[in-house]
C-alpha positions as CSV (number, residue, x, y, z in Angstrom):
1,X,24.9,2.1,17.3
2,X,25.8,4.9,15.0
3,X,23.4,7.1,13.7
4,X,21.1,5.8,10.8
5,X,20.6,7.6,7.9
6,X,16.8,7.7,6.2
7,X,14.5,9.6,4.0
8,X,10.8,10.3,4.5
9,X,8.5,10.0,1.4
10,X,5.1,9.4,0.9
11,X,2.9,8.5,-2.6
12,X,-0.3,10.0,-2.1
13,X,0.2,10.8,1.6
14,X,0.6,7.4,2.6
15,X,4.3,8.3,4.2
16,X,7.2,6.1,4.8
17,X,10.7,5.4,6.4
18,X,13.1,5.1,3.7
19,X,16.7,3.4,4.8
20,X,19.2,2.1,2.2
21,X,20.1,-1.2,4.4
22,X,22.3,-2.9,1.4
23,X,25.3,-3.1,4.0
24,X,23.1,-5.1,6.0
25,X,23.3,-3.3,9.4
26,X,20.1,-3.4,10.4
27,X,19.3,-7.4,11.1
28,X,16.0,-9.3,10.0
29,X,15.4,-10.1,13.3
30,X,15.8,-6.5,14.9
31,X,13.9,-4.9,11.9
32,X,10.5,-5.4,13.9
33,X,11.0,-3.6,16.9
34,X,13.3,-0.8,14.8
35,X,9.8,-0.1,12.7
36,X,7.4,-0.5,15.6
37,X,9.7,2.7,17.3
38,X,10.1,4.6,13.9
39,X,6.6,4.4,12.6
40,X,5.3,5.2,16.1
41,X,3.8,9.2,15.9
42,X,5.3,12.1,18.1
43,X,7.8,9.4,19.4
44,X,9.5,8.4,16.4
45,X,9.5,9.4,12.8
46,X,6.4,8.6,12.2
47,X,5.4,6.9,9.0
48,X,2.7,4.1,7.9
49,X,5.5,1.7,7.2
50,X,9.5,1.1,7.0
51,X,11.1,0.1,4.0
52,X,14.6,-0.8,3.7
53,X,16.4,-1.2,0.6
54,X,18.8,-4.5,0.8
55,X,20.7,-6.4,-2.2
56,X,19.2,-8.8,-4.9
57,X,20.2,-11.6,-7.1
58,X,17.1,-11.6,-8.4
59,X,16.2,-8.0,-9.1
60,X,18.4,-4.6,-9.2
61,X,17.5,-4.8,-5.7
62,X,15.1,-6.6,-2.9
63,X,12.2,-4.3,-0.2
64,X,11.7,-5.8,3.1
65,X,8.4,-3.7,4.4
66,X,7.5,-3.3,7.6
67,X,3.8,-2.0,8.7
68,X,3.8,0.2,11.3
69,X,2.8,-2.4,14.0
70,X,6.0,-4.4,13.0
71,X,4.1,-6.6,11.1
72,X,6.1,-7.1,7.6
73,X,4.3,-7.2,4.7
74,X,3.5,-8.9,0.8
75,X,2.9,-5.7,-1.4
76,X,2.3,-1.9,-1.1
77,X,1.5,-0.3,-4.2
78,X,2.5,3.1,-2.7
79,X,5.5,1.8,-0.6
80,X,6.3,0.2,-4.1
81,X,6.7,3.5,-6.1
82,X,8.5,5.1,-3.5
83,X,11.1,2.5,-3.1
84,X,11.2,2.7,-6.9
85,X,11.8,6.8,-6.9
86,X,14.6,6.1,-3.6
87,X,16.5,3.3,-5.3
88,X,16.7,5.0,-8.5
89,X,18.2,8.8,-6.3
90,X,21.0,6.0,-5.0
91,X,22.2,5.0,-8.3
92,X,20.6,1.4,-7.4
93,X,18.8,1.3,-10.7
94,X,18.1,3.2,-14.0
95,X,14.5,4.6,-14.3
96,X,13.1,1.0,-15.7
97,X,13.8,-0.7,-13.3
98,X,12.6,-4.4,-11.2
99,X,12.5,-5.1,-7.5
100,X,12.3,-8.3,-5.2
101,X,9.1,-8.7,-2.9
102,X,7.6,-11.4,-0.8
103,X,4.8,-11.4,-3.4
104,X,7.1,-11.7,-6.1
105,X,9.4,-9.8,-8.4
106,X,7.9,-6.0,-9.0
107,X,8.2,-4.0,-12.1
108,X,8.4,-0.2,-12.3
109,X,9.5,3.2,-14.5
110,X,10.2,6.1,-12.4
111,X,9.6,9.3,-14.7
112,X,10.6,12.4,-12.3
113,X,8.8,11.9,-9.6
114,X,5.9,10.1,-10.9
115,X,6.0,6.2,-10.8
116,X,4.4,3.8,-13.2
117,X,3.9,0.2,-10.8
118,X,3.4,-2.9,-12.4
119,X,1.6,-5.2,-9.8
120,X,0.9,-9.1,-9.3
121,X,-1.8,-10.9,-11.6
122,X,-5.3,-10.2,-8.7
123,X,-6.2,-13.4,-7.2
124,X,-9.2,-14.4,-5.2
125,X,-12.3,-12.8,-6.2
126,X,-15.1,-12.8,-4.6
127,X,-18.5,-10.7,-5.4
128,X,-21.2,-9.9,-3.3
129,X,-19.9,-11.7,0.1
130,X,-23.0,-11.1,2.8
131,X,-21.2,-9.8,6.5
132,X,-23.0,-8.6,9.7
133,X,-21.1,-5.8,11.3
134,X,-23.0,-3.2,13.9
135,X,-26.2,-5.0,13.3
136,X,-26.4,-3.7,9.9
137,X,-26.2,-6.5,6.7
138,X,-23.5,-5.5,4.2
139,X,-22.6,-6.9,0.8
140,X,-18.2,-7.2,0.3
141,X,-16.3,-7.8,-2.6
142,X,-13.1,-9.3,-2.1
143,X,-9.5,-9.4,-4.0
144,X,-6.4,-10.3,-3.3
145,X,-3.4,-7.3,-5.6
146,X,-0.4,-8.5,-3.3
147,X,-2.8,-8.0,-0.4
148,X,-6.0,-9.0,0.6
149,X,-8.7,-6.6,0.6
150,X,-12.2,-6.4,1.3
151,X,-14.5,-3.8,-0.5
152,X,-17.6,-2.2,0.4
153,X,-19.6,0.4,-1.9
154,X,-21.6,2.7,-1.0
155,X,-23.3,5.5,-2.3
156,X,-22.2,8.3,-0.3
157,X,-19.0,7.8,1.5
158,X,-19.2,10.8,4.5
159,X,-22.1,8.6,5.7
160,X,-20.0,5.8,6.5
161,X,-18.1,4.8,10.2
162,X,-15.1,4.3,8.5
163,X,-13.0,3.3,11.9
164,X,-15.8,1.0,13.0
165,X,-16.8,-0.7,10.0
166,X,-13.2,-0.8,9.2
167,X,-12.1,-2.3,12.5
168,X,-15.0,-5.3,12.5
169,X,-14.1,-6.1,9.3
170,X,-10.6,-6.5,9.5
171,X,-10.9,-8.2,12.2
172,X,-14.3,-10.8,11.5
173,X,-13.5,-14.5,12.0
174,X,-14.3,-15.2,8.2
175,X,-10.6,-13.2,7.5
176,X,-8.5,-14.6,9.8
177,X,-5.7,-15.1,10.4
178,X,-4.3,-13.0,8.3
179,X,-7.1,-10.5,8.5
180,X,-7.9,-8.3,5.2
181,X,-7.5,-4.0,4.4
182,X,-11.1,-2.7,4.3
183,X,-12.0,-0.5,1.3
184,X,-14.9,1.7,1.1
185,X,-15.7,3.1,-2.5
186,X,-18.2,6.0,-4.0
187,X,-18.1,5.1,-8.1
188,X,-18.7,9.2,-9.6
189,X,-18.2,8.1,-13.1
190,X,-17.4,5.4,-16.0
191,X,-13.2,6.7,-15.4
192,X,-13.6,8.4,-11.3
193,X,-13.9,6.7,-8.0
194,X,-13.3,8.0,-4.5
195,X,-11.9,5.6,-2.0
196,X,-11.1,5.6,1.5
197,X,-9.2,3.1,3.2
198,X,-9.0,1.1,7.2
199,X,-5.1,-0.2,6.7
200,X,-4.3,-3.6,8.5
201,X,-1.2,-3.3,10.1
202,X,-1.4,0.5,10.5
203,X,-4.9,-0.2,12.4
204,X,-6.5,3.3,11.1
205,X,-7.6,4.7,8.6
206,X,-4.3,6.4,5.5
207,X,-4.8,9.0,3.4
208,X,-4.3,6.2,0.7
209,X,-4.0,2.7,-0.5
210,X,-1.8,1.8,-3.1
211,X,-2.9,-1.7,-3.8
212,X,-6.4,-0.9,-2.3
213,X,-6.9,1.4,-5.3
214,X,-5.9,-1.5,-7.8
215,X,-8.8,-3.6,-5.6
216,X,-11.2,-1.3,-6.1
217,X,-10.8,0.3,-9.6
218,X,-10.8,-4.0,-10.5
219,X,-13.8,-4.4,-8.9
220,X,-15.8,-1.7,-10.0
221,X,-14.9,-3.0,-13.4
222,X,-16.2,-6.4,-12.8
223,X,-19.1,-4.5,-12.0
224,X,-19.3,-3.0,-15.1
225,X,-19.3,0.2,-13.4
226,X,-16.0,1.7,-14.8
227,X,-13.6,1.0,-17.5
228,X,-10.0,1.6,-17.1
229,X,-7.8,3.7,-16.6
230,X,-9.7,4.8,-13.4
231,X,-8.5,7.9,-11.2
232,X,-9.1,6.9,-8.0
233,X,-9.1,9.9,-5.3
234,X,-7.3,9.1,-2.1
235,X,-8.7,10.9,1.1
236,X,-5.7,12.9,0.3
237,X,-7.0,14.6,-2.0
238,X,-4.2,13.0,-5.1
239,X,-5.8,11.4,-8.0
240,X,-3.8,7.6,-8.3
241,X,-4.6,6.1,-11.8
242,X,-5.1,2.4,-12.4
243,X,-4.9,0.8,-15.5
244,X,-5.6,-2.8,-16.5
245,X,-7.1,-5.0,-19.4
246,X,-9.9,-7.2,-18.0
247,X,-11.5,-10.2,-19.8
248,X,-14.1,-12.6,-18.1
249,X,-13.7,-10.7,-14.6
250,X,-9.9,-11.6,-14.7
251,X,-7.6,-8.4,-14.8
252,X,-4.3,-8.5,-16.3
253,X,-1.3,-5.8,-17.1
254,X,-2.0,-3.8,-13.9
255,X,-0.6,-0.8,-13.4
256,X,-0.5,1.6,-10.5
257,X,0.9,5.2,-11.1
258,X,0.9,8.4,-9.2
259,X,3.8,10.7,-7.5
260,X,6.0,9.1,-4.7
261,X,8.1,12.8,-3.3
262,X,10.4,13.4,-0.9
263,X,9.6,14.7,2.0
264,X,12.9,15.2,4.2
265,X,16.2,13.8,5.2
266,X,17.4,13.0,8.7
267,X,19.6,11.0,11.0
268,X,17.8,8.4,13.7
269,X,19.8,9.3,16.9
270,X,21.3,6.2,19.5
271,X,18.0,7.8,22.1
272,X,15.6,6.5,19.7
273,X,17.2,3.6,18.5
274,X,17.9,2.6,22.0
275,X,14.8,3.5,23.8
């Protein structure tokens, strides 16, 4: 196989493969396996997911997403705005712009390199849900922004285990099959939450969470905690900015923003591809 070109880019540190598959080269059925290699650390590329860019008739172009397990994906708000920013640097689109997902058609304006993401009406909420995990009781708060997450807040978020409480969240029986993304949250103010987030699919912990930020800057609203827009601070240290309209605990116009940057261009080599 001939080389294949990509770009690395990350919105808030959450970093991802970037390859402009319109020509259709690389097959459904082998996409997979080609993101399980890519995303892999010190091996591959290493990223938190694979995105290829492919053709619409729907949109001014379709995502197919790939976690880095192989595992493909609904929604992810950051993966979003960077396909966004990449489509728009290949002449794909103009700077308002629309995009085909599993979880339905995405809207988006790409301003330099910051990104404006409109995402899917939140479904399935859920407040105070009681779960057992390391012999402690805990109170979730569940909601479903193209992907289900589950959301735990806590005063004081350097107290908490987030691998292990992650990882037996995720993975409790009440969440399967499917399994959820685990958010935990530490409200500062009416307009300022920090977040920190256990990723299914990447099976750690990311330096952020696109539609986990929409999840939890929601939620906290419900709670009548915060009022948006809310900057929510990534364990990245970048501020990502939610912004929603919310009437009777139901939250409409959502809107995800933040930078999506390049980060490098390359070549995957026949080794890798091969290997």
């Amino acid at each position: 196989m001939e080389p294949i070109s990509f770009k690395k880019m990350h919105g808030s540190g959450n970093d991802f493969i970037m390859i402009d598959n319109r020509d259709g080269r690389i097959e459904a059925s082998k996409a997979h396996d080609l993101a399980v290699c890519l995303c892999r650390r010190r091996f591959g590329v290493g990223a938190d997911g694979l995105i290829l860019i492919e053709d619409s008739s729907r949109a001014d172009f379709k995502w197919r997403f790939y976690n880095a397990d192989g595992s493909e994906a609904e929604m992810c708000g950051n993966g979003g705005r960077c396909a966004a920013r990449f489509a728009v640097s290949l002449g794909i689109a103009l700077s308002e712009l629309s995009f085909e997902t599993i979880a339905g058609i995405m809207h988006a304006s790409v301003n330099g390199s910051t990104v404006k993401l409109q995402l899917p009406q939140a479904e399935g909420l859920c407040l105070d849900m009681p779960l057992k995990i390391e012999n402690k009781q805990i109170s979730l708060d569940c909601l479903n922004t193209g992907v289900p997450h589950a959301v735990c807040f806590v005063p004081d978020l350097k107290s908490v285990p987030i691998l292990e409480w992650g990882r037996s969240i995720r993975y409790d029986p009440c969440f399967l099959p499917s399994g959820t993304n685990v958010d935990f949250v530490q409200v500062l103010d009416r307009h300022d939450i920090l977040i920190r987030t256990y990723e299914r699919g990447v099976e750690a912990e990311t330096m952020a969470c696109g539609t986990g930020a929409v999840a939890t800057a929601i939620l906290s609203a419900c709670r009548g905690l915060t009022e948006s827009p809310v900057r929510v601070k990534t364990l990245g240290g970048e501020i990502l900015t939610v912004y929603f309209e919310l009437e009777k605990r139901e939250a409409r116009a959502i809107f995800l923003e933040g930078k999506a940057l390049f980060v490098y261009s390359g070549q995957i080599e026949d080794d890798l591809i091969n290997t």
